[in-house]
Backbone as JSON, one array per atom type, in Angstrom:
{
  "sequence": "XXXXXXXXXXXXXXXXXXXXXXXXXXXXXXXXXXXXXXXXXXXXXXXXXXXXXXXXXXXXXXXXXXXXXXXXXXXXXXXXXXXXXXXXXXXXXXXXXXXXXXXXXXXXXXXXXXXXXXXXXXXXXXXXXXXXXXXXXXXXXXXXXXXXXXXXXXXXXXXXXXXXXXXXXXXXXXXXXXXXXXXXXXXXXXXXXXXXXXXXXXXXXXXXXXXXXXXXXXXXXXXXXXXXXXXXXXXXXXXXXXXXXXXXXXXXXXXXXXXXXXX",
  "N": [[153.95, 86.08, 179.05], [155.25, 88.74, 177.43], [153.51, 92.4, 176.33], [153.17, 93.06, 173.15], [152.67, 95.05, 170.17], [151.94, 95.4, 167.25], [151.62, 97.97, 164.69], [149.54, 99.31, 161.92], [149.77, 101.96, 160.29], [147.69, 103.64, 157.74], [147.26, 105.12, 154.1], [146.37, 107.13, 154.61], [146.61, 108.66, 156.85], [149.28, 109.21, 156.61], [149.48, 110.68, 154.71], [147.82, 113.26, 155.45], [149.49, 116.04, 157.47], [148.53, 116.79, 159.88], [147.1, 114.87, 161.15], [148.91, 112.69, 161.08], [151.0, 113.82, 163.02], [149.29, 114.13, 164.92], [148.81, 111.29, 165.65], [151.21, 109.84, 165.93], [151.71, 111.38, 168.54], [150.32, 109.83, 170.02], [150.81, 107.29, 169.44], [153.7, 107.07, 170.57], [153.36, 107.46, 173.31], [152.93, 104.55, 173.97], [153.52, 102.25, 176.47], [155.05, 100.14, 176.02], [156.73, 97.12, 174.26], [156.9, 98.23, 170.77], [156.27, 98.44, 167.12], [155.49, 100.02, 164.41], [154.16, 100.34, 161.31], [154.04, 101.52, 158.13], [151.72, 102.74, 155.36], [152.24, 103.7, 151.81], [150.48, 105.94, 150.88], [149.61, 108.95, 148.92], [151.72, 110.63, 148.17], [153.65, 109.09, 146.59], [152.93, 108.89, 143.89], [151.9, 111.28, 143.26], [154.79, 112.82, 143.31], [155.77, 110.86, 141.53], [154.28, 111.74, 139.07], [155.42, 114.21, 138.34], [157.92, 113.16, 138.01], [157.29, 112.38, 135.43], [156.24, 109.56, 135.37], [153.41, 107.44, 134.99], [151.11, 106.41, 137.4], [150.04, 102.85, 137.33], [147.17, 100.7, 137.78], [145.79, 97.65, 138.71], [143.03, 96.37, 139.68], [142.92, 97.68, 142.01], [145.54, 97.78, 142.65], [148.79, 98.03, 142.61], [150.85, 98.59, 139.91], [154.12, 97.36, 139.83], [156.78, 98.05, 137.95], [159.86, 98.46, 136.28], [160.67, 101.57, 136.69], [159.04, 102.03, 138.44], [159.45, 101.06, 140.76], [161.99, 101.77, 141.64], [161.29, 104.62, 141.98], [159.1, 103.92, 144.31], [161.35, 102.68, 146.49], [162.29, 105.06, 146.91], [160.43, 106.92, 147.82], [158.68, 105.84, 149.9], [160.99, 103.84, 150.97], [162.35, 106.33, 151.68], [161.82, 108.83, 151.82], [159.09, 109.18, 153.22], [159.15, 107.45, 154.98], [161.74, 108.34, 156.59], [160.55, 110.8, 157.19], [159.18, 109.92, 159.26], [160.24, 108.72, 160.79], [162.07, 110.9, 162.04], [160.2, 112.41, 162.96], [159.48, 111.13, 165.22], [161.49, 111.23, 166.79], [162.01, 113.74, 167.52], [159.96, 113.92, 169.24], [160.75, 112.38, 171.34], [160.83, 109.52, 170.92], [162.63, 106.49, 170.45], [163.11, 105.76, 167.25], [163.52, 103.39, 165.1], [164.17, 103.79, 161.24], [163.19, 101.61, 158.7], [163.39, 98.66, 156.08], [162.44, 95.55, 154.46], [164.68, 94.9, 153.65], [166.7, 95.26, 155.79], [168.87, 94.28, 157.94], [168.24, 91.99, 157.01], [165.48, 91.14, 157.57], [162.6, 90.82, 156.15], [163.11, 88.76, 153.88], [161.74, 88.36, 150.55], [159.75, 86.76, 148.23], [159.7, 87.35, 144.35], [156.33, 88.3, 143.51], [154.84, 85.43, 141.69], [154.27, 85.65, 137.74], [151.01, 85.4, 136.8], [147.86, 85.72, 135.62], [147.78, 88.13, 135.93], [150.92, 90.57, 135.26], [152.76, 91.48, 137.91], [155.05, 93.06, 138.19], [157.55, 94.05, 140.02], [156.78, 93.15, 142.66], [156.08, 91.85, 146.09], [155.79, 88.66, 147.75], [155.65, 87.5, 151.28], [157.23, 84.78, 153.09], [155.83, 84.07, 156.14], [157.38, 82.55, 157.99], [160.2, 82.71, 157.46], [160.86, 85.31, 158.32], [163.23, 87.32, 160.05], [163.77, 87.22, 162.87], [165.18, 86.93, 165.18], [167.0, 89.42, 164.72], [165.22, 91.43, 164.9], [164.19, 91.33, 167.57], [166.44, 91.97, 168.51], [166.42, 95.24, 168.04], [164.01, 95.91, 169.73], [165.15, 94.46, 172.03], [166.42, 96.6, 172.93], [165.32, 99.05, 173.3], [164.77, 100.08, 171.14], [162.68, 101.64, 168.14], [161.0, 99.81, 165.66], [160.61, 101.01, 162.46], [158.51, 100.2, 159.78], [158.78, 100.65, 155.82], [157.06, 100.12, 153.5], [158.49, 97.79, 151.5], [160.39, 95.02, 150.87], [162.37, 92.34, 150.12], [164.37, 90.17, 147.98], [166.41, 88.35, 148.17], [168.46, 88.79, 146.51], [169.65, 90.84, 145.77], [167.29, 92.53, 144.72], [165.15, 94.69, 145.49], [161.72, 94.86, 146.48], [158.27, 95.96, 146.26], [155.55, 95.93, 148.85], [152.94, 95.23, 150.48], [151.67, 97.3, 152.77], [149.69, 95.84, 154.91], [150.18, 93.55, 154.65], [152.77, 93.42, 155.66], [152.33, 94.22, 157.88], [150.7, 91.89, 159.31], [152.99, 89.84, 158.85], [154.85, 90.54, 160.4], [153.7, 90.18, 163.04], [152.53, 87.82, 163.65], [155.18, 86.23, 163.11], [156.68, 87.09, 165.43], [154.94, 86.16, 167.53], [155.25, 84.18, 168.85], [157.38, 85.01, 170.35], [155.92, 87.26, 172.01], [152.86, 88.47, 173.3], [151.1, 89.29, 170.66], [149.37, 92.39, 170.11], [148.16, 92.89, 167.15], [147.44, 95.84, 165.21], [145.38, 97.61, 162.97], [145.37, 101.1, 161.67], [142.73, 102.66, 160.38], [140.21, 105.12, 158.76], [137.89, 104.71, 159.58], [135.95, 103.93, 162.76], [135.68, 101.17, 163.07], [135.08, 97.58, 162.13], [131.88, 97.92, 160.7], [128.78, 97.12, 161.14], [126.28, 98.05, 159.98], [126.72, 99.55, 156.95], [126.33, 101.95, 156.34], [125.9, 103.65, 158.21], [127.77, 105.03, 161.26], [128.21, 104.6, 163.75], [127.71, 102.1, 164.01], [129.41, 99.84, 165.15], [131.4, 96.95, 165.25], [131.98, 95.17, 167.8], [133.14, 92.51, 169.08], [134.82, 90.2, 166.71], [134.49, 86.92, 166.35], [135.41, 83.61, 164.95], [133.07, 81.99, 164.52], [131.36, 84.63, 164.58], [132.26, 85.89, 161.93], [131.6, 83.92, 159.68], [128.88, 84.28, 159.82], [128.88, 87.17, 159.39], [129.61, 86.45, 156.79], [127.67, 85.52, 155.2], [125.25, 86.89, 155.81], [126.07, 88.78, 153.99], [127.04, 91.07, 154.63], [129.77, 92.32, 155.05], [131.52, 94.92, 153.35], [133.52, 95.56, 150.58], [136.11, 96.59, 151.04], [136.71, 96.21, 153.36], [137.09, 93.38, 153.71], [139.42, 92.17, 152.84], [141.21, 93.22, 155.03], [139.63, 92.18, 157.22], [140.14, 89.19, 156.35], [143.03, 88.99, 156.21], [143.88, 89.5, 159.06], [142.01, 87.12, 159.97], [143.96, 85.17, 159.22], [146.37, 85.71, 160.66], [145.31, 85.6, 163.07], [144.8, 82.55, 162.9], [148.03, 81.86, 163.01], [148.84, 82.22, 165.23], [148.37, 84.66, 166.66], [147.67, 86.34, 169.04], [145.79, 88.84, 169.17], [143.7, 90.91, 166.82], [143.16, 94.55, 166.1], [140.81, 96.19, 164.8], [140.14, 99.83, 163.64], [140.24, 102.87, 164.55], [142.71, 105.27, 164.07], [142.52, 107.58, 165.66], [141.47, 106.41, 168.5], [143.72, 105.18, 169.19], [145.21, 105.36, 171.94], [143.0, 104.08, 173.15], [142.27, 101.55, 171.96], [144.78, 99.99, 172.86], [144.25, 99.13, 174.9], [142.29, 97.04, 177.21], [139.78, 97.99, 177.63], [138.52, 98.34, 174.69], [137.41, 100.49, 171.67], [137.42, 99.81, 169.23], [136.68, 97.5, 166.41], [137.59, 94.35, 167.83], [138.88, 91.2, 166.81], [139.19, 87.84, 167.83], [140.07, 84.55, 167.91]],
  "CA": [[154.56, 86.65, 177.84], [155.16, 90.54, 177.07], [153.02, 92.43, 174.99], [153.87, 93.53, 171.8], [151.57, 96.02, 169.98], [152.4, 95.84, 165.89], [150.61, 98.59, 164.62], [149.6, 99.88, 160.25], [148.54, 103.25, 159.29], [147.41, 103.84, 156.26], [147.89, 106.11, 153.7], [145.0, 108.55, 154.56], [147.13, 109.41, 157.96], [150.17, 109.89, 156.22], [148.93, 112.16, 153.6], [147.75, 114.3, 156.4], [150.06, 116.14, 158.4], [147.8, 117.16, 161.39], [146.98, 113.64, 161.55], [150.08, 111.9, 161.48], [151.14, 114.38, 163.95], [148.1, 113.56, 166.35], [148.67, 109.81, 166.39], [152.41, 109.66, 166.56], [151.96, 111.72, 169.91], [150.0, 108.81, 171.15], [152.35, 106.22, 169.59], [154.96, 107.39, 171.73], [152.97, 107.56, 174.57], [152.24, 102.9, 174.46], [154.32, 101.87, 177.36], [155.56, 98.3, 176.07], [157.5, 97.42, 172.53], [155.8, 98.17, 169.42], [156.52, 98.19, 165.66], [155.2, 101.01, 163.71], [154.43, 99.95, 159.81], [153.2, 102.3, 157.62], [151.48, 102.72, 153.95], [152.62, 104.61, 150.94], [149.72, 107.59, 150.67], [149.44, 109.63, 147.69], [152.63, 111.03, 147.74], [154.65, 108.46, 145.53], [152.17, 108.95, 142.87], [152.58, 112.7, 143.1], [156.15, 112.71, 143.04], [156.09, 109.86, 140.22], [154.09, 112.33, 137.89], [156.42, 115.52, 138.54], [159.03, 112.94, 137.2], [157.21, 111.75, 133.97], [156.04, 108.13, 135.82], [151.98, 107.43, 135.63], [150.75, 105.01, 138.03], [149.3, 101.82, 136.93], [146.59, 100.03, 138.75], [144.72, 96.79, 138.29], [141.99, 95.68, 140.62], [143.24, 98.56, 142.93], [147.22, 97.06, 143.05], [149.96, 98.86, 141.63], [151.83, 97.47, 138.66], [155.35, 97.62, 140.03], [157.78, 98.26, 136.85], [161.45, 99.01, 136.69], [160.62, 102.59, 137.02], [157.95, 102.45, 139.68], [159.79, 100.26, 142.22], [162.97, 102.96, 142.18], [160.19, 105.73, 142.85], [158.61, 103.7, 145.26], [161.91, 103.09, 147.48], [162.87, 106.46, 146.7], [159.5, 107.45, 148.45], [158.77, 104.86, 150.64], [162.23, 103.67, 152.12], [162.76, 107.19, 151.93], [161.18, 110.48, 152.36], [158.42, 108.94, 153.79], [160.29, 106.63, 156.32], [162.71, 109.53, 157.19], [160.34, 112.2, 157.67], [158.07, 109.47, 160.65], [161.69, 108.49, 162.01], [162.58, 112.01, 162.5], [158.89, 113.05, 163.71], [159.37, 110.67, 166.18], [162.86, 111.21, 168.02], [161.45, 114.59, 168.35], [158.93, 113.63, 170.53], [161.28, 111.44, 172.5], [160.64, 107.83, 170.62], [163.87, 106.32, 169.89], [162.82, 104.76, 166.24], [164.58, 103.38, 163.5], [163.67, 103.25, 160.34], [163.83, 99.73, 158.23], [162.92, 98.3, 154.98], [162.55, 94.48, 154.76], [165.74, 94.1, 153.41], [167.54, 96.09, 156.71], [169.34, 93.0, 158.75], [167.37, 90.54, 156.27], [164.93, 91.14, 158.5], [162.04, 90.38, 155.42], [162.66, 88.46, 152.81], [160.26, 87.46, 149.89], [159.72, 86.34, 146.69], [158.8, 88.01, 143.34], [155.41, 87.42, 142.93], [154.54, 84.94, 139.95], [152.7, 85.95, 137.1], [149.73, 84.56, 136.4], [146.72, 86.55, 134.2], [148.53, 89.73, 135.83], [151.98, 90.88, 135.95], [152.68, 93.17, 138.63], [156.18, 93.28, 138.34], [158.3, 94.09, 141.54], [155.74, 93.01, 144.21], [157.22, 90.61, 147.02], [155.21, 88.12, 148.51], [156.4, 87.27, 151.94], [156.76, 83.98, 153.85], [156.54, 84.33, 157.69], [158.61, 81.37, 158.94], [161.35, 83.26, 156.85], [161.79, 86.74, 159.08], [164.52, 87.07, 160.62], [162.93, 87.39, 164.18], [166.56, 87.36, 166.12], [167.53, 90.85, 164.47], [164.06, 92.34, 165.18], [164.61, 91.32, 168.48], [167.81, 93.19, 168.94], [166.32, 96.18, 168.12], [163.14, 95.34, 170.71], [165.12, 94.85, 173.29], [167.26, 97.62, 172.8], [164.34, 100.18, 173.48], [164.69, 101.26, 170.17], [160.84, 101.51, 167.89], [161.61, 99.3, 164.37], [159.96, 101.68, 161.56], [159.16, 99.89, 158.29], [158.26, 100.55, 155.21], [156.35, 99.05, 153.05], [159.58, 97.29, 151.01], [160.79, 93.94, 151.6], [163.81, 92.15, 149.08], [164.68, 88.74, 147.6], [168.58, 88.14, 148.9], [169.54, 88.37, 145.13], [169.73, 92.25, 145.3], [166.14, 93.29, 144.11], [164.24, 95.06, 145.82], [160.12, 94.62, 146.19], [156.78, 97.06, 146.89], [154.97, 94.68, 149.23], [151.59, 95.28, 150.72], [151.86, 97.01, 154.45], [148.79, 95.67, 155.6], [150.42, 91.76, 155.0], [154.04, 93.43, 156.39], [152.42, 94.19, 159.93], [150.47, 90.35, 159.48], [153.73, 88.77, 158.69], [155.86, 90.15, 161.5], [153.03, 89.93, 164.26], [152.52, 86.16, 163.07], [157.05, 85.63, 163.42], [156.49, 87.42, 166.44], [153.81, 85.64, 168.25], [156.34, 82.95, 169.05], [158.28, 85.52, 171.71], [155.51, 88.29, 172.88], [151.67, 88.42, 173.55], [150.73, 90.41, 169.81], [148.22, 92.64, 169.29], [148.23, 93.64, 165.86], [146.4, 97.07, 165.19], [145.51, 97.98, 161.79], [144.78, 102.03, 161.85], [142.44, 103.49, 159.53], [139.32, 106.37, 158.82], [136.42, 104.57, 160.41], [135.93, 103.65, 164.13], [135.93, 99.73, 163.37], [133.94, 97.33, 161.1], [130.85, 98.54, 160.99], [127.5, 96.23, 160.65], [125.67, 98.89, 158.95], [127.9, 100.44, 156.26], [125.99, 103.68, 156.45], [125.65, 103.68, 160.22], [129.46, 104.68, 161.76], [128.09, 103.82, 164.63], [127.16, 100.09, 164.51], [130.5, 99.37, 165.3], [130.65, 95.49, 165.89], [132.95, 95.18, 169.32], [134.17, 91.42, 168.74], [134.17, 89.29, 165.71], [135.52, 85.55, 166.39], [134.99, 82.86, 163.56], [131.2, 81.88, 164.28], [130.44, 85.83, 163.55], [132.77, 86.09, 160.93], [130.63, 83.64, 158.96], [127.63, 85.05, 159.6], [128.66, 88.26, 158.5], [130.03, 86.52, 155.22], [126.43, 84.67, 154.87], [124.6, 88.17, 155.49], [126.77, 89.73, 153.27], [127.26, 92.62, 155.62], [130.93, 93.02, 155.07], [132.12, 95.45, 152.69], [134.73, 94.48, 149.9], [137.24, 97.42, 151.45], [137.13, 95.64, 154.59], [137.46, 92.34, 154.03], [141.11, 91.62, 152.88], [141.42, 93.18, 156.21], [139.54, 90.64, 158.12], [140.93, 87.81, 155.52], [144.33, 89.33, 156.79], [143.46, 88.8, 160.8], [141.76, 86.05, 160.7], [144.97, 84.55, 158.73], [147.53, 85.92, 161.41], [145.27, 84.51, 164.15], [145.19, 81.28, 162.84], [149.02, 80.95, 163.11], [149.56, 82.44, 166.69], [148.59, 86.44, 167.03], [146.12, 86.62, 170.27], [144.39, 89.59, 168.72], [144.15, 91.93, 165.95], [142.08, 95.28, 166.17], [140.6, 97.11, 163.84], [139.88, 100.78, 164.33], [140.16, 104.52, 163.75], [143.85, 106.31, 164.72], [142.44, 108.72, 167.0], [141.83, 105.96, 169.02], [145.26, 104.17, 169.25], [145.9, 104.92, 172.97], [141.98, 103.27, 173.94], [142.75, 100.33, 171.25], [145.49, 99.26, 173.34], [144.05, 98.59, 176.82], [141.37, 95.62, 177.53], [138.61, 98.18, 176.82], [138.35, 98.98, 172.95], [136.54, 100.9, 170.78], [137.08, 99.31, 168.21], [136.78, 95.68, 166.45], [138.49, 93.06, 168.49], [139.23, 90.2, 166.76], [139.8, 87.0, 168.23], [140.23, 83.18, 167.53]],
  "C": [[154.35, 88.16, 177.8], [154.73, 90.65, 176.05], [153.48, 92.91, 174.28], [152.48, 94.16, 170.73], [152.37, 96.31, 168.19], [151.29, 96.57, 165.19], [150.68, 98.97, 163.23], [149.09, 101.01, 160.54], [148.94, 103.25, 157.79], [148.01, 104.74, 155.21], [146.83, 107.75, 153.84], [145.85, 109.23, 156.02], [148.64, 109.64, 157.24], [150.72, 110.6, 155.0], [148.61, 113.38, 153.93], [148.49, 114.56, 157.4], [149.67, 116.38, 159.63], [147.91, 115.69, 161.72], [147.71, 112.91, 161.9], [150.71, 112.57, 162.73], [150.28, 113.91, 165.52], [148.77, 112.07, 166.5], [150.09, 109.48, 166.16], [152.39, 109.96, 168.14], [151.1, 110.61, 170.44], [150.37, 107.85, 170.87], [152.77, 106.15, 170.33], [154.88, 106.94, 173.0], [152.4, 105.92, 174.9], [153.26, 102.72, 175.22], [154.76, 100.34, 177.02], [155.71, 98.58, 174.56], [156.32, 97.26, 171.89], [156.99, 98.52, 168.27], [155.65, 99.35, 165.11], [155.16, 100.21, 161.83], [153.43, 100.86, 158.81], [152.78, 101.96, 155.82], [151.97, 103.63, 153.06], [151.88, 106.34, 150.87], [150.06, 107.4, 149.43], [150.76, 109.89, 147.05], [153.68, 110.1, 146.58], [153.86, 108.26, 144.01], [151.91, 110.63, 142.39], [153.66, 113.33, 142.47], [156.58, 112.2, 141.69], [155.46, 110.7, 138.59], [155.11, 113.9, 138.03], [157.7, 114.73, 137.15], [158.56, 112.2, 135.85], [156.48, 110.23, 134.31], [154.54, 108.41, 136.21], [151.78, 106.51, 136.29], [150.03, 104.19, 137.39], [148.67, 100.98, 137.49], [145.52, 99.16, 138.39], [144.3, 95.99, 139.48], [142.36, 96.25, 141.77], [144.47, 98.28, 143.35], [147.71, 97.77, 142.05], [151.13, 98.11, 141.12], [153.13, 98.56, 139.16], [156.62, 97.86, 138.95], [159.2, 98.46, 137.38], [160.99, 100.24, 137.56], [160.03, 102.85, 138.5], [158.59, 101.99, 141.09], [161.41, 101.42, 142.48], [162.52, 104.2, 142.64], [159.64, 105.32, 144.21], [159.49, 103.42, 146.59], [162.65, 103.98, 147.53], [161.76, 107.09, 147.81], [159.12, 106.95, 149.82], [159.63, 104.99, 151.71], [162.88, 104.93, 152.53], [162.49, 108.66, 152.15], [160.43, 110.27, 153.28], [158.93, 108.05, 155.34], [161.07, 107.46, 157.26], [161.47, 110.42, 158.27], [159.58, 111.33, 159.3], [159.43, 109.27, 161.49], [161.54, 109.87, 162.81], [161.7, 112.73, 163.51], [159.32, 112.87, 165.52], [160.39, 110.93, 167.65], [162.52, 112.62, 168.27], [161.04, 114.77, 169.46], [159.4, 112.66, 171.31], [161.42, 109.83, 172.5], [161.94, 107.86, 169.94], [163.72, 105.53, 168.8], [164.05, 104.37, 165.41], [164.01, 102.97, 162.81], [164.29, 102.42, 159.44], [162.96, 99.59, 156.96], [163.13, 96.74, 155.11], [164.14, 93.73, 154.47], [167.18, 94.82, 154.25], [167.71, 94.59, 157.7], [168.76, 91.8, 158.4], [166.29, 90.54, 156.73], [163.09, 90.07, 157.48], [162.31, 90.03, 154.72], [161.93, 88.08, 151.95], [160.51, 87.11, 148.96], [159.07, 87.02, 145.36], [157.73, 87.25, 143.05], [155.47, 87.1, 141.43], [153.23, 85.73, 139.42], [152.03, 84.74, 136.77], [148.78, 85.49, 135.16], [147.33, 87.8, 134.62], [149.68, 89.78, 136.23], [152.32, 92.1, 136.8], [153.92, 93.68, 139.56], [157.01, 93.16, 139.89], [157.57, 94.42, 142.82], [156.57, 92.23, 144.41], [155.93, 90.04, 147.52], [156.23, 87.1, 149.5], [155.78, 85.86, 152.56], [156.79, 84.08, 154.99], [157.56, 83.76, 158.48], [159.82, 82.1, 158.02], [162.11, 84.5, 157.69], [162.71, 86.74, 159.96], [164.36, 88.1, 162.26], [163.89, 88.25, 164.97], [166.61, 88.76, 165.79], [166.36, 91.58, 165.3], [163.9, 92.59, 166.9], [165.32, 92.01, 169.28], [167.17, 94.09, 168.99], [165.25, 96.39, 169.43], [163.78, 95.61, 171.97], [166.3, 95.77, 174.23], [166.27, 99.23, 173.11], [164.43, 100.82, 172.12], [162.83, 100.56, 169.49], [161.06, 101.01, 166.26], [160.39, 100.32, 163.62], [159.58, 101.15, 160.05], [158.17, 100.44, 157.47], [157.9, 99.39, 154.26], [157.23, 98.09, 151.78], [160.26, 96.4, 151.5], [162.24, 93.44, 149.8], [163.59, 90.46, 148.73], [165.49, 88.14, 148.04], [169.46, 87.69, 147.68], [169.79, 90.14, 145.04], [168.48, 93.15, 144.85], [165.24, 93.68, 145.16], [162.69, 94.94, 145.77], [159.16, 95.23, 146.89], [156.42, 95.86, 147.88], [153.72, 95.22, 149.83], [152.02, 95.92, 152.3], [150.86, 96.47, 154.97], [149.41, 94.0, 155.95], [151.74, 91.79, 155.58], [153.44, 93.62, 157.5], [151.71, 92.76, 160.04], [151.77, 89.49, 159.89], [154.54, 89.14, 159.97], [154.85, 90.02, 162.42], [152.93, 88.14, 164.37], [154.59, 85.65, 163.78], [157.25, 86.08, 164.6], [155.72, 87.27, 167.64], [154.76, 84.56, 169.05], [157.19, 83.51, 170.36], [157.21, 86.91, 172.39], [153.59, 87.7, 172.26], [151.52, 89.42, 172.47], [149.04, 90.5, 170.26], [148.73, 93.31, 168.1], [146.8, 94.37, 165.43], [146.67, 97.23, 163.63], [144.35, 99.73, 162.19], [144.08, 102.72, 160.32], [141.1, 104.3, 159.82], [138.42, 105.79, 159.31], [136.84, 103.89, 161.91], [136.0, 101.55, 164.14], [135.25, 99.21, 162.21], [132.62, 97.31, 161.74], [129.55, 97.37, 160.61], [126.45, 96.65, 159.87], [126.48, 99.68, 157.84], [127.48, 102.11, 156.01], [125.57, 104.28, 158.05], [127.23, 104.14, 160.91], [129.17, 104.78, 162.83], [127.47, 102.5, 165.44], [128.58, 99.79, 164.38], [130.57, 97.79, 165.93], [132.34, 95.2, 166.71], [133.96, 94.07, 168.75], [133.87, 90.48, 167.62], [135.31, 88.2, 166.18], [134.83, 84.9, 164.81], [133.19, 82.53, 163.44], [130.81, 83.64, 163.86], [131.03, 86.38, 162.22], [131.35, 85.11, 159.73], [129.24, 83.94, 158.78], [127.33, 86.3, 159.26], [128.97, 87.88, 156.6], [128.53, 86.13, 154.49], [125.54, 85.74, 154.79], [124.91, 89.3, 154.53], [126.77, 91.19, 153.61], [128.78, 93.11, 155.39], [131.3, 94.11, 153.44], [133.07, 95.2, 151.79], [136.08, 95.0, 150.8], [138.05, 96.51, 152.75], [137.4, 94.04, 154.27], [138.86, 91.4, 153.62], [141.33, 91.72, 154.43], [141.61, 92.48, 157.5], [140.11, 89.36, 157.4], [142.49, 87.86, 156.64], [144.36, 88.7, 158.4], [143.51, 87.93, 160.62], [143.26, 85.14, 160.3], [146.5, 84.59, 159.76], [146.88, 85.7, 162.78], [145.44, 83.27, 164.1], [146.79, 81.08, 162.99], [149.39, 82.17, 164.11], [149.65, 83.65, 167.15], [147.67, 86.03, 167.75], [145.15, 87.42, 169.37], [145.06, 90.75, 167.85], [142.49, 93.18, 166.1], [141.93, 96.21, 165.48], [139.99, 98.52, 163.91], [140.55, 102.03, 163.9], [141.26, 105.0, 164.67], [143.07, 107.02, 165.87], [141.99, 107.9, 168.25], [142.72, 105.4, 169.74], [144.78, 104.02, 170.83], [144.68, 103.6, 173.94], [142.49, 101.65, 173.55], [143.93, 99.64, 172.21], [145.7, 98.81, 174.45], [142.73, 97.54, 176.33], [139.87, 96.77, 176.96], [138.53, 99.02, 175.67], [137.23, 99.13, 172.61], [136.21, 100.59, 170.04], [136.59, 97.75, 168.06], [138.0, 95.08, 167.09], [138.53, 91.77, 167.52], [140.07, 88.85, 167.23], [139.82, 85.25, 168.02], [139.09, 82.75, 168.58]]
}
């Protein structure tokens, strides 16, 4: 099977332009298809107070409203999306940029409320993506770009989480290539000391997963993270690695810097 390399940054690299700059040029430079999926940053919360719109956030999630979800693929599907497309064909990567609801490619569902409403979120199912299209583009040499915006197929648009949009396509994508799914952010990996950044812990499978949950060594920040993994190994990703951008190009050979995660 061919590999396939679905990769997140955050919003701390594309808040910074040096940064995003640095680890696009070693994007470019992975020799086999990849996926690019990025996070919002600051900027749509910037932007949103210029135009009169405060953000609203409960339990660190952003209450999606009318208002907020036309800012957010105003920002999102669009400044932000544009400006990494454009970065990129610079430097010679033929991308395109995509939103979940570009060739159907994501659809989801408005999340239900329950004790919180949080309006125009999407929660996605994986057996739903629409693989074939993604495909096309794949094996077309082009580099799919998404943001973090997926749809219903009634017309509405929905914010969605990028950390569970690069899960869900590496997961619909496990089925035709060898994934790794990279999640890029500010520390070198998960760490076993949280004031140590260098107890970096190499490989976590399920026996050390529980023994970090039983030592209570993990962090809260981090552990959607690993929730996330371990959830897109269980249904068919080889490996997901967790780890600090300025890595990328090590992260994607046999010997990593970072966390490995594996089943």
């Amino acid at each position: 099977m061919k590999k396939l390399f679905v990769i997140k940054i955050g919003g701390n690299i594309v808040d910074d332009a040096v940064a995003l700059d640095s680890f696009l040029q070693k994007f470019t430079t992975i020799d086999a298809p990849k996926i690019l999926i990025h996070g919002g940053g600051k900027v749509a919360t910037s932007i949103g107070k210029k135009l009169g719109i405060e953000p609203n956030y409960v339990n660190g999630r952003r209450i999606t409203d009318a208002e907020t979800i036309d800012l957010v693929t105003m920002v999102y599907g669009g400044l932000i999306n544009k400006q990494i497309v454009a970065a990129l064909q610079a430097i010679n990567c033929s991308a395109i940029g995509l939103t979940g609801a570009d060739a159907n490619i994501i659809p989801a569902v408005k999340r239900p409320v329950k004790e919180i409403d949080y309006g125009f979120v999407g929660d996605i199912n994986s057996s739903q993506l629409a693989v074939d299209s993604l495909q096309l583009f794949l094996s077309n040499n082009l580099v799919p770009v998404f943001a973090p915006l997926t749809h219903d197929n009634k017309g509405q648009l929905l914010n969605t989480n990028a950390d569970t949009i690069a899960s869900s396509l590496a997961v619909a994508l496990s089925k035709l290539y060898d994934v790794r799914l990279i999640y890029c952010f500010e520390k070198k990996g998960v760490l076993e000391n949280v004031g140590d950044e260098n107890s970096v812990i190499s490989l976590i499978n399920k026996e050390k997963y529980q023994q970090l949950l039983q030592d209570k060594k993990l962090a809260d920040g981090i552990l959607p993270k690993i929730e996330n993994a371990f959830a897109a190994i269980n249904t068919g990703v080889q490996e997901v690695l967790i780890g600090d951008a300025n890595d990328l190009l090590q992260n994607t050979t046999d010997n990593t810097v970072g966390t490995l995660i594996k089943a």
